[in-house]
C-alpha positions as CSV (number, residue, x, y, z in Angstrom):
1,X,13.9,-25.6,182.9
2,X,13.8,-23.5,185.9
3,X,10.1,-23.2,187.0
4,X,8.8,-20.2,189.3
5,X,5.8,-19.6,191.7
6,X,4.6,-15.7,190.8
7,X,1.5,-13.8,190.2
8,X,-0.1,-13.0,186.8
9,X,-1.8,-9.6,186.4
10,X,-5.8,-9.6,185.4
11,X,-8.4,-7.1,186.0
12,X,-9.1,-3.6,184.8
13,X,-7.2,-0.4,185.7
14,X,-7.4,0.4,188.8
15,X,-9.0,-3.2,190.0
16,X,-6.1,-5.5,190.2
17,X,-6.7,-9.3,190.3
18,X,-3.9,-12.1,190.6
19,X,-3.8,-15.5,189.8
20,X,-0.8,-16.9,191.4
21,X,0.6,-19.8,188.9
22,X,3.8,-21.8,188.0
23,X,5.7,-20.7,184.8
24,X,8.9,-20.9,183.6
25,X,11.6,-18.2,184.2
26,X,12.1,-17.2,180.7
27,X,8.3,-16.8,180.5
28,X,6.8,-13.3,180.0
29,X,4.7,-12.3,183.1
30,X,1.2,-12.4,181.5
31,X,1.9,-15.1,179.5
32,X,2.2,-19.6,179.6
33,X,2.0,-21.3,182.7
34,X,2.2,-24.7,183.7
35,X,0.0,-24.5,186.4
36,X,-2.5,-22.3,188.2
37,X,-2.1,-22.5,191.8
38,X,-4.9,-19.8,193.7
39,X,-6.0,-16.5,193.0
40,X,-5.2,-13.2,195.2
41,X,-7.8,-10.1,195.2
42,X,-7.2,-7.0,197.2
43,X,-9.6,-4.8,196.7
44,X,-12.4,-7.8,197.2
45,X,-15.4,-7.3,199.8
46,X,-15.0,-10.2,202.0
47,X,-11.4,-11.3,203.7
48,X,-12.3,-14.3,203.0
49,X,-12.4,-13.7,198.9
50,X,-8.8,-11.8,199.0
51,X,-7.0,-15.2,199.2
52,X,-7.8,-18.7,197.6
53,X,-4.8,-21.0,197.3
54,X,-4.1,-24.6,196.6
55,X,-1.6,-25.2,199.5
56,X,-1.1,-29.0,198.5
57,X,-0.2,-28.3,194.9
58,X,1.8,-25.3,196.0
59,X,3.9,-28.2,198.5
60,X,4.2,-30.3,195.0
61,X,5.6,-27.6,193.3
62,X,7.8,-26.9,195.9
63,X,8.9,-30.2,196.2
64,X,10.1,-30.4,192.1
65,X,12.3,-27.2,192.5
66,X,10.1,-24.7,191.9
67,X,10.8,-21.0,193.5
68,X,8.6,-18.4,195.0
69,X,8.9,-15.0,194.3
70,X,9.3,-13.1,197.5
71,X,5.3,-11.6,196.8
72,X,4.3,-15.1,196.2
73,X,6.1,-16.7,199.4
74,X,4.5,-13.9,201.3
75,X,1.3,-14.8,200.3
76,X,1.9,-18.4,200.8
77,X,3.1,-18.0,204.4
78,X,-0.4,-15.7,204.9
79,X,-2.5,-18.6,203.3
80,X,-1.0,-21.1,205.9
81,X,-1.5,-18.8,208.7
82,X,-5.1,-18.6,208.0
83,X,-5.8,-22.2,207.0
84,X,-6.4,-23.2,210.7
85,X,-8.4,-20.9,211.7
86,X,-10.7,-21.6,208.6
87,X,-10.1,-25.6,209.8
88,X,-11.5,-24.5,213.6
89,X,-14.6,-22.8,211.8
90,X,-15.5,-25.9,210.1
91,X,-15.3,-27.9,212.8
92,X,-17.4,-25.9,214.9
């Protein structure tokens, strides 16, 4: 079983929304998933709505074999580059 890390469509026309999920990679894009790993809007408000991610369960994943899609890795690698600067906010 080959698993992938991708998005899955939602929203209405015009109004995208993403959840980014594991599946398999037989499975149709909208459809099962193992897991549900964040959520990607962009047309939201706030930067800080556009991207919510699980970056510890996206590691597991990773860790078992599973691939990102070259979207998904993109997003992942923004998620990261923003998680420090959230951390130093927190702090403060």
């Amino acid at each position: 079983m080959a698993l992938k890390i991708r998005l899955q469509r939602h929203g209405a026309s015009h109004r995208p929304f993403y959840r980014l999920v594991v599946t398999e990679a037989t499975a149709r894009r909208d459809g099962r998933f193992v897991e549900v790993l964040g959520t990607y809007e962009p047309q939201a408000k706030r930067a800080t709505d556009e991207l919510k991610l699980k970056v510890d369960r996206i590691d597991y994943w990773k860790s078992v074999g599973a691939k990102p899609t070259d979207t998904a890795a993109s997003l992942i690698r923004k998620a990261r580059r923003e998680a420090p600067a959230e951390e130093a906010k927190a702090e403060a």
